[in-house]
Backbone as CSV, one residue per row, in Angstrom:
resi,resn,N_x,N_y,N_z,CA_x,CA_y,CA_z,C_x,C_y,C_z
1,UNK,-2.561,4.297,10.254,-2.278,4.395,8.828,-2.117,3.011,8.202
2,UNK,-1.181,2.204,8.808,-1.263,0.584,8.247,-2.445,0.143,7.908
3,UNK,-3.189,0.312,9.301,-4.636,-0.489,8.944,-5.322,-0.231,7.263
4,UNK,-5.319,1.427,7.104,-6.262,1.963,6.134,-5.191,1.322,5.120
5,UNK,-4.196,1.640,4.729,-3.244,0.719,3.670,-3.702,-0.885,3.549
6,UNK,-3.776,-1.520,4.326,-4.070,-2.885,4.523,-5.537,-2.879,4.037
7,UNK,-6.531,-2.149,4.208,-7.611,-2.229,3.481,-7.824,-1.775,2.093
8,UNK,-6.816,-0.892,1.669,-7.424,-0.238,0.312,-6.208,-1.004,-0.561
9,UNK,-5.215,-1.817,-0.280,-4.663,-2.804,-1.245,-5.664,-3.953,-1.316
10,UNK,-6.460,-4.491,-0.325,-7.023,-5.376,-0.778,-8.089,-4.964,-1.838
11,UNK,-8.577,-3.824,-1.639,-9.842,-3.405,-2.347,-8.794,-3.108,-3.929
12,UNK,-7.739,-2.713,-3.924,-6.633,-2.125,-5.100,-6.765,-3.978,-6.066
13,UNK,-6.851,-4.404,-4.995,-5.674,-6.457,-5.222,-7.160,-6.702,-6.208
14,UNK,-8.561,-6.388,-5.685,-9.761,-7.243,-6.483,-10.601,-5.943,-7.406
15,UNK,-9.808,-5.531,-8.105,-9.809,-4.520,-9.575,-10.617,-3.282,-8.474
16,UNK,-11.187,-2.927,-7.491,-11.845,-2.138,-7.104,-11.092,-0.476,-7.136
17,UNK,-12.507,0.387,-7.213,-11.311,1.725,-6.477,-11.246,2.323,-5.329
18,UNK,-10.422,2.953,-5.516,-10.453,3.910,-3.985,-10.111,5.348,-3.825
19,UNK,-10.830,5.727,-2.840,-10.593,7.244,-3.102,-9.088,7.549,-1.771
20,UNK,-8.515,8.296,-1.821,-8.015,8.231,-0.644,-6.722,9.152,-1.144
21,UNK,-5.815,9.738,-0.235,-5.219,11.203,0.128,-3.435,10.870,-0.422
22,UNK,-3.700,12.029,-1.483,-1.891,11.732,-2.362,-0.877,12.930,-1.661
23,UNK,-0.024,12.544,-2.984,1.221,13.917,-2.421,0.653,15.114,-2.751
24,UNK,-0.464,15.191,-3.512,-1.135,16.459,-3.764,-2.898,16.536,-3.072
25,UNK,-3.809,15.794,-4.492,-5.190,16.517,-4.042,-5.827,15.207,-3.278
26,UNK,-7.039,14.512,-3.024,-7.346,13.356,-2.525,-7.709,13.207,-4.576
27,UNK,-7.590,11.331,-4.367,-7.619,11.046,-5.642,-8.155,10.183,-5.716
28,UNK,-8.929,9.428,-6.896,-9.412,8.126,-7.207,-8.190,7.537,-7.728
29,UNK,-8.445,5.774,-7.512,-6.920,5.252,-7.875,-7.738,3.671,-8.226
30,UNK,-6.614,3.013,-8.651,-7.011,1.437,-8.894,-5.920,1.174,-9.240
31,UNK,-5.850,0.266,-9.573,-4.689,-0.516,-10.359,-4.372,-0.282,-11.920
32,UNK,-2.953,0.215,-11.479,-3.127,1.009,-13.427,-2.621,-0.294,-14.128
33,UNK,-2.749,-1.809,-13.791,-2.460,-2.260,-14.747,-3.821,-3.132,-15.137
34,UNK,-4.637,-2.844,-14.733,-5.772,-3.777,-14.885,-6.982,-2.268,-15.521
35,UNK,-7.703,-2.809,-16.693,-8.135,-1.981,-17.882,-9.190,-1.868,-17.140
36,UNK,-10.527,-3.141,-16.315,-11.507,-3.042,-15.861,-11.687,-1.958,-14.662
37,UNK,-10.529,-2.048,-14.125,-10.377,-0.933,-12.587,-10.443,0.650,-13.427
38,UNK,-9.185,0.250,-14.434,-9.325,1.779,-15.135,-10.307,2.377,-15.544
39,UNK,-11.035,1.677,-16.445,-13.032,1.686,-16.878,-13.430,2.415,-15.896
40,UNK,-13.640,1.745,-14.685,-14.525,1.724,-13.028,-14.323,3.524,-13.163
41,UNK,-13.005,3.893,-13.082,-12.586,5.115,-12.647,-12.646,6.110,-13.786
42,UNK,-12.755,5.990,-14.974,-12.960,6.833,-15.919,-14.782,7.025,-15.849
43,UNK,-15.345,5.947,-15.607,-17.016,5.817,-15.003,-17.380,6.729,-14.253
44,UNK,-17.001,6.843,-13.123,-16.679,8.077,-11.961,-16.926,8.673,-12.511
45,UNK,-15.583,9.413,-13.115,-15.550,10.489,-13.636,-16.189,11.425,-14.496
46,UNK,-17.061,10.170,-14.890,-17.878,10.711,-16.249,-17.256,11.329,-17.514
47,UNK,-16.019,10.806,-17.371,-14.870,10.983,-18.364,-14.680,10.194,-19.855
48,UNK,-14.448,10.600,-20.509,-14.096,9.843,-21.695,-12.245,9.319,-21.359
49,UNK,-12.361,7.880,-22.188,-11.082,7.200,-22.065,-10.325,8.239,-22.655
50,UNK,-10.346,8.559,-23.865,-9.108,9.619,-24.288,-8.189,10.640,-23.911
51,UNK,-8.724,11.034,-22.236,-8.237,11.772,-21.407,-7.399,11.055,-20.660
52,UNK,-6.103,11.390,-20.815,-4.916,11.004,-19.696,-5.253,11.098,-18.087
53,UNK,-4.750,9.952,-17.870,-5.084,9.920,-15.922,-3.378,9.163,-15.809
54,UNK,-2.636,10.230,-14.460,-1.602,9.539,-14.286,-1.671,8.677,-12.963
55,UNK,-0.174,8.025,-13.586,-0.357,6.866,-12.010,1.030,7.265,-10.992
56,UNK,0.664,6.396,-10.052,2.038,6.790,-9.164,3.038,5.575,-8.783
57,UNK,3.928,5.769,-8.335,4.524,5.099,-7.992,5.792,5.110,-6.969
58,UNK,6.031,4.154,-6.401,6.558,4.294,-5.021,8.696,4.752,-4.894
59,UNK,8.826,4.228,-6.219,10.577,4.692,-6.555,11.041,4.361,-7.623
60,UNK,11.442,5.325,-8.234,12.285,6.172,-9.631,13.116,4.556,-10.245
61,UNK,13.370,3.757,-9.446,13.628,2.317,-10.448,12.744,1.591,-11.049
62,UNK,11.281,1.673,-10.834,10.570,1.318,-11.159,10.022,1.538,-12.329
63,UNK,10.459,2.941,-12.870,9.980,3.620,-14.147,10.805,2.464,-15.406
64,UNK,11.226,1.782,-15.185,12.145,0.950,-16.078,10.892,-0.185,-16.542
65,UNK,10.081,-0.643,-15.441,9.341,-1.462,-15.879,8.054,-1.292,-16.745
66,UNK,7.958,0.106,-16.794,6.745,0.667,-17.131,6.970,1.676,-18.328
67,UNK,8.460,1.484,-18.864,8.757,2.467,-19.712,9.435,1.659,-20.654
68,UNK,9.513,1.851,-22.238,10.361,1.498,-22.860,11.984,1.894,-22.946
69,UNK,12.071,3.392,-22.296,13.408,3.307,-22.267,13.029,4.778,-20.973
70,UNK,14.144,5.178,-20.601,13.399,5.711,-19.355,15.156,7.127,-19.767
71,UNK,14.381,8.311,-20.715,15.213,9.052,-20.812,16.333,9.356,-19.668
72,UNK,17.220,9.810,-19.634,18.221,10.444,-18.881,18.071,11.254,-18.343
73,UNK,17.467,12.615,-18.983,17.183,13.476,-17.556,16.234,13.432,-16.844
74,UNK,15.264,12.144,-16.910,14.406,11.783,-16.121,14.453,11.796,-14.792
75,UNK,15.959,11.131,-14.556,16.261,10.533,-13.562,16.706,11.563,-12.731
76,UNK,17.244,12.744,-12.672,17.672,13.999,-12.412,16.422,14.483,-11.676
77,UNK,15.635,14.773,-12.734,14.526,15.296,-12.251,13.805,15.078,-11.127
78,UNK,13.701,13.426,-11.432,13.216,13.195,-9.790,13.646,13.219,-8.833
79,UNK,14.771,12.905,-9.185,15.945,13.013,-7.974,15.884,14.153,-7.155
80,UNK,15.651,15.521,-8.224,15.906,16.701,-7.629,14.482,17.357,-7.593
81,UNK,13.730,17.097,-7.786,12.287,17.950,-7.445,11.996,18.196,-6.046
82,UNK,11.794,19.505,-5.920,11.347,19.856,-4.814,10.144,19.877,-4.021
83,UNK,9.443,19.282,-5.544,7.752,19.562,-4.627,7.285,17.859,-6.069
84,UNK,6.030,17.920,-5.619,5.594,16.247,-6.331,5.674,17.046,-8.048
85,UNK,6.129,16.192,-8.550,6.628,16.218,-10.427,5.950,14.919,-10.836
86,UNK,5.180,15.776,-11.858,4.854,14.602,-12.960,5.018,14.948,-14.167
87,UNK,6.014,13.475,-14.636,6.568,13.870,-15.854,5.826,12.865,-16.822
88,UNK,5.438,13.399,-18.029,4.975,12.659,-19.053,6.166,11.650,-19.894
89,UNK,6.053,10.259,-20.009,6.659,9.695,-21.015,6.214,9.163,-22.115
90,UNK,7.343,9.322,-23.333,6.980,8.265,-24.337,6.915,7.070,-24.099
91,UNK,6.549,6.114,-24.623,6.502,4.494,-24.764,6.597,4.056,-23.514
92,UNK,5.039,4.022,-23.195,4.381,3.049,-22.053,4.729,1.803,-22.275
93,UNK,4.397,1.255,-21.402,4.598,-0.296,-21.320,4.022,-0.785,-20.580
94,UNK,3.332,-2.485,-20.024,3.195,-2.875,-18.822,1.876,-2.241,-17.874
95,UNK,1.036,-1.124,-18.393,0.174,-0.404,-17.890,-1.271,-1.119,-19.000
96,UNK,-2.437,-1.020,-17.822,-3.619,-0.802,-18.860,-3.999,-0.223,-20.140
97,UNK,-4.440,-0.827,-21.212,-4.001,0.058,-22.344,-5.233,1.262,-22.451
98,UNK,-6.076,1.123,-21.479,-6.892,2.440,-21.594,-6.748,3.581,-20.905
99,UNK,-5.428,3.423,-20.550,-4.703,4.494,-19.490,-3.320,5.330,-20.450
100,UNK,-2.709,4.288,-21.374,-1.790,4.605,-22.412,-2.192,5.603,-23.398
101,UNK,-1.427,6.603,-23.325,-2.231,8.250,-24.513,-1.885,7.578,-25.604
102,UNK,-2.574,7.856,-26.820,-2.850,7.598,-28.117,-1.610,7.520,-28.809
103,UNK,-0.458,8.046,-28.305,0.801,8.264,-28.892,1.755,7.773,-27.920
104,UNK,1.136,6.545,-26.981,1.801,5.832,-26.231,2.314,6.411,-24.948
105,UNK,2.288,7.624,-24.511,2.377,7.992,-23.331,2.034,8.205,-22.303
106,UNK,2.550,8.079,-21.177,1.885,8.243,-19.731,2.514,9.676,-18.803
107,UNK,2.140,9.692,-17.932,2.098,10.729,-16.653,2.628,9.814,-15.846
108,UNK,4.108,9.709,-15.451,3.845,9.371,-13.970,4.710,10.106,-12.370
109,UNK,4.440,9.900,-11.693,4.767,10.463,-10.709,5.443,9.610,-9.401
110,UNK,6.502,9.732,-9.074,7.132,9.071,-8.255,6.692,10.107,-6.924
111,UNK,5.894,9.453,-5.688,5.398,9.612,-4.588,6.435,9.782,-3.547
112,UNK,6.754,10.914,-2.731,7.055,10.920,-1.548,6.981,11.128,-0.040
113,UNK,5.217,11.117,-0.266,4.785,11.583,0.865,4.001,10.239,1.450
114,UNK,4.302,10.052,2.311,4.302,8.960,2.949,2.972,7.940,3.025
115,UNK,1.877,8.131,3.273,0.177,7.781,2.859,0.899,6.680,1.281
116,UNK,0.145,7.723,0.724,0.659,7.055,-0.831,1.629,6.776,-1.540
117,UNK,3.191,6.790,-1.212,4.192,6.069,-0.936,4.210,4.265,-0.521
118,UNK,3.679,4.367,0.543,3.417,3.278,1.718,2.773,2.460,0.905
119,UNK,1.456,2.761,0.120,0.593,2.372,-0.495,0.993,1.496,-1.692
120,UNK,1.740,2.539,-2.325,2.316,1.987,-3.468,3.301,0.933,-3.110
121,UNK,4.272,1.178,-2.537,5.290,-0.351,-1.994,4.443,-0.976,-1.329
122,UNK,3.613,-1.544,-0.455,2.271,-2.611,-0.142,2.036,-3.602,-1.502
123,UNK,1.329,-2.242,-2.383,0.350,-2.865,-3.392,1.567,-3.222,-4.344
124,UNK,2.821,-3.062,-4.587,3.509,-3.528,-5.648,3.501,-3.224,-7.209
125,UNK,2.727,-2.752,-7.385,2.017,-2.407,-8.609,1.376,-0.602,-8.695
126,UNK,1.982,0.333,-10.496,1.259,1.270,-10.232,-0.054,1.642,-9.669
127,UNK,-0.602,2.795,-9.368,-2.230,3.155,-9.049,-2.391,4.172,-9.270
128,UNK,-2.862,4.155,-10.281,-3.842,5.402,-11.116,-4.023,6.844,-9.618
129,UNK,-4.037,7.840,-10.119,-4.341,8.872,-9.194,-4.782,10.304,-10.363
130,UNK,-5.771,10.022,-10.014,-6.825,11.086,-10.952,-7.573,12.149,-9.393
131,UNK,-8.018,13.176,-10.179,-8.878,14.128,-8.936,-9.752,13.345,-8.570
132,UNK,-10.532,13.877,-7.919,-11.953,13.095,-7.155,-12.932,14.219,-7.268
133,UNK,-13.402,14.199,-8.611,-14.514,14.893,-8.896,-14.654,14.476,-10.536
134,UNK,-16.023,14.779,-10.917,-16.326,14.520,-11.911,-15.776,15.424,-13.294
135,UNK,-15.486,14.771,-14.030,-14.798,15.555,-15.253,-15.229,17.160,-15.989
136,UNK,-14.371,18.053,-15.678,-14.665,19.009,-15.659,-15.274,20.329,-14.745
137,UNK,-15.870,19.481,-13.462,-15.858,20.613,-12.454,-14.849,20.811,-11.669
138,UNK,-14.759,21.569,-10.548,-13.777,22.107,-9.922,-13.037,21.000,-8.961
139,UNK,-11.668,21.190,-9.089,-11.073,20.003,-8.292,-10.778,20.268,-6.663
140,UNK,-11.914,19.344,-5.798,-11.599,19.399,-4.621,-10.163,19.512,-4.093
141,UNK,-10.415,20.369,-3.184,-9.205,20.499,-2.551,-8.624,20.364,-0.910
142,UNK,-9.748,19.530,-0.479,-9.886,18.983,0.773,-11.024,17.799,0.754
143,UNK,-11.012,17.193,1.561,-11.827,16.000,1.476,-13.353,16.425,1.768
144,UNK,-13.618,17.497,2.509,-14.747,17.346,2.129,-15.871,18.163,1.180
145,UNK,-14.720,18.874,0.251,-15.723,19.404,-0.416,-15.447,18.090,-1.938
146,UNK,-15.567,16.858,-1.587,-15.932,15.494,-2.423,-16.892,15.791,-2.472
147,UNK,-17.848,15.233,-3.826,-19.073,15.336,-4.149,-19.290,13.900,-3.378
148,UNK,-20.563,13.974,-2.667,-21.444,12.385,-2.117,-21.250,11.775,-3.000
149,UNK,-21.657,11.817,-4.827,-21.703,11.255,-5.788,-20.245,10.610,-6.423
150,UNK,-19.400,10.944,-5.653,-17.531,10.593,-6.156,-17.827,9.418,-4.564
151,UNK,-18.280,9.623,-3.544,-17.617,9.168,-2.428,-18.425,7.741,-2.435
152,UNK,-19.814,7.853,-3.054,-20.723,6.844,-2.922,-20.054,5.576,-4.237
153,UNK,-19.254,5.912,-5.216,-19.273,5.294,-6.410,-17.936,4.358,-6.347
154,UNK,-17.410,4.806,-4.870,-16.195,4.203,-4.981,-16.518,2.550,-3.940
155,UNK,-14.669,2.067,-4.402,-15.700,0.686,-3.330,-14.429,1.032,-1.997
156,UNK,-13.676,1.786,-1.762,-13.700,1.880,-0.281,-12.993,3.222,-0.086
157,UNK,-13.313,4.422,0.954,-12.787,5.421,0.896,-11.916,5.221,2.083
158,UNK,-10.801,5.856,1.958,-9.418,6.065,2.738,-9.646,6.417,4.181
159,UNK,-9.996,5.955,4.956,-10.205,6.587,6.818,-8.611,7.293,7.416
160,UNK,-8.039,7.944,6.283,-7.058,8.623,6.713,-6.667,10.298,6.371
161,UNK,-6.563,11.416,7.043,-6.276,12.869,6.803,-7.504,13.122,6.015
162,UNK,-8.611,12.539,6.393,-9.823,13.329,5.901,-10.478,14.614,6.630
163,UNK,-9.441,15.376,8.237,-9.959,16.497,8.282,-8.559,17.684,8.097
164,UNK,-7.888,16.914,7.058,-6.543,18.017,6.931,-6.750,19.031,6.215
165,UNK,-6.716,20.013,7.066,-6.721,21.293,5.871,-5.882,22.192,5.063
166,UNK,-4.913,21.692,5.269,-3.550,22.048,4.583,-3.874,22.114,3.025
167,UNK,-3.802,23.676,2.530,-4.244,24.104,1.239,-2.902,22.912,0.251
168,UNK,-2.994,21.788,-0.544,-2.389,20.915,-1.184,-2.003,22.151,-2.555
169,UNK,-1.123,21.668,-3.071,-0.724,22.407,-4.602,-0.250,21.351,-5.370
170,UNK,-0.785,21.855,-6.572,-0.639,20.575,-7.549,0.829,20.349,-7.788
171,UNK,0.829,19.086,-8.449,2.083,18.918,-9.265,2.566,19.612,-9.939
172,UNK,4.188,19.871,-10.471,4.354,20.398,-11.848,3.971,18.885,-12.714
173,UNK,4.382,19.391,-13.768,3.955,18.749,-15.212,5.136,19.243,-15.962
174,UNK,5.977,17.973,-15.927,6.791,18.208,-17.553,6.404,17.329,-18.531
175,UNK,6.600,17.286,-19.799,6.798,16.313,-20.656,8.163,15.890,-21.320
176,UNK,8.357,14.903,-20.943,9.625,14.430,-22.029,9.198,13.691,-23.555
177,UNK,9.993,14.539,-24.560,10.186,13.455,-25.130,11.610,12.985,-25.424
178,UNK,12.007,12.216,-27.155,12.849,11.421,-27.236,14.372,12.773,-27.496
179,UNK,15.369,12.175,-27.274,16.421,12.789,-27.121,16.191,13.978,-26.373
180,UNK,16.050,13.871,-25.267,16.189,14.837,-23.894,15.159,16.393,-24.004
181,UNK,14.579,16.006,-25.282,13.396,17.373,-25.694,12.357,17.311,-24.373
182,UNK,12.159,18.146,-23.838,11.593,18.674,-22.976,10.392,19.855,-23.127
183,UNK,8.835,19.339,-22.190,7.766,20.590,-22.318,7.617,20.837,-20.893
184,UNK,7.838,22.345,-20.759,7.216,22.448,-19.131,5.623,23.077,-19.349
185,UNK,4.506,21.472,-18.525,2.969,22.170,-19.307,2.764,22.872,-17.708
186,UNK,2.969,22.986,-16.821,2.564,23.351,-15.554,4.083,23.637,-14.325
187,UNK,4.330,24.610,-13.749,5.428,24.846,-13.006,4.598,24.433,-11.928
């Protein structure tokens, strides 16, 4: 596992992407603070920028750097989630601005499963984690039903739990906004 970490930060470190295995589905990722990596991966996708892609990150103190103010029951939440949570915030900060929603918000997700955890404390810096398929078809749910066309476009794929078949389940999805208002878009 080190090794494959040790290769896909360097490929993370020189704007590149990578495909490789989260707390949920396998994902494309880059560096969410660099706009050109973000481009690379909205490219993929065949996505338009206006579509939210969240990032991850390795521990719940970190949301301070990447947030303008980092609500209160935020912190609860992560604390106490039982399965991977991604919560939407107001007032990004510090992130690529083609990753920032139109009304300044992000998705992010504090990681605890160990792969992409690891990853994230290595690389120091958020990393984008979007599906690994092209915008709008069906989201793989094991590595190899990746399209060739997602696996060929990337610049290095993950040599790790690519024959796991453990059916993954998505995130929830909350949204916060300001004074503790709360959306649940996905349980």
């Amino acid at each position: 596992m080190q090794e494959e970490i040790k290769k896909a930060v360097e490929v993370l470190r020189s704007g590149g992407v990578i495909l490789y295995p989260t707390d949920t589905v396998w994902g494309l990722g880059c560096d969410a603070t660099n706009e050109n990596a973000v481009r690379k991966v909205f490219e993929i996708k065949n996505r338009k920028e206006v579509k939210a892609m969240l990032v991850l990150i390795d521990n719940a103190a970190k949301l301070q750097t990447y947030l303008e103010e980092v609500p209160d029951m935020a912190w609860d939440l992560v604390e106490f989630a039982e399965k991977p949570l991604t919560i939407i915030y107001p007032d990004a900060k510090n992130l690529a601005s083609n990753l920032i929603g139109e009304d300044k918000s992000i998705g992010i997700r504090v990681t605890r499963e160990a792969f992409s955890k690891r990853l994230c404390e290595q690389f120091r810096r958020p990393i984008v984690s979007t599906s690994a398929n092209i915008s709008g078809e069906k989201t793989p749910l094991k590595f190899s039903e990746i399209a060739d066309a997602i696996k060929l476009k990337v610049d290095y794929v993950v040599n790790f739990r690519q024959d796991d078949s453990t059916k993954p389940k998505p995130s929830s999805i909350i949204k916060l906004g300001r004074g503790n208002l709360f959306e649940m878009i996905r349980e």
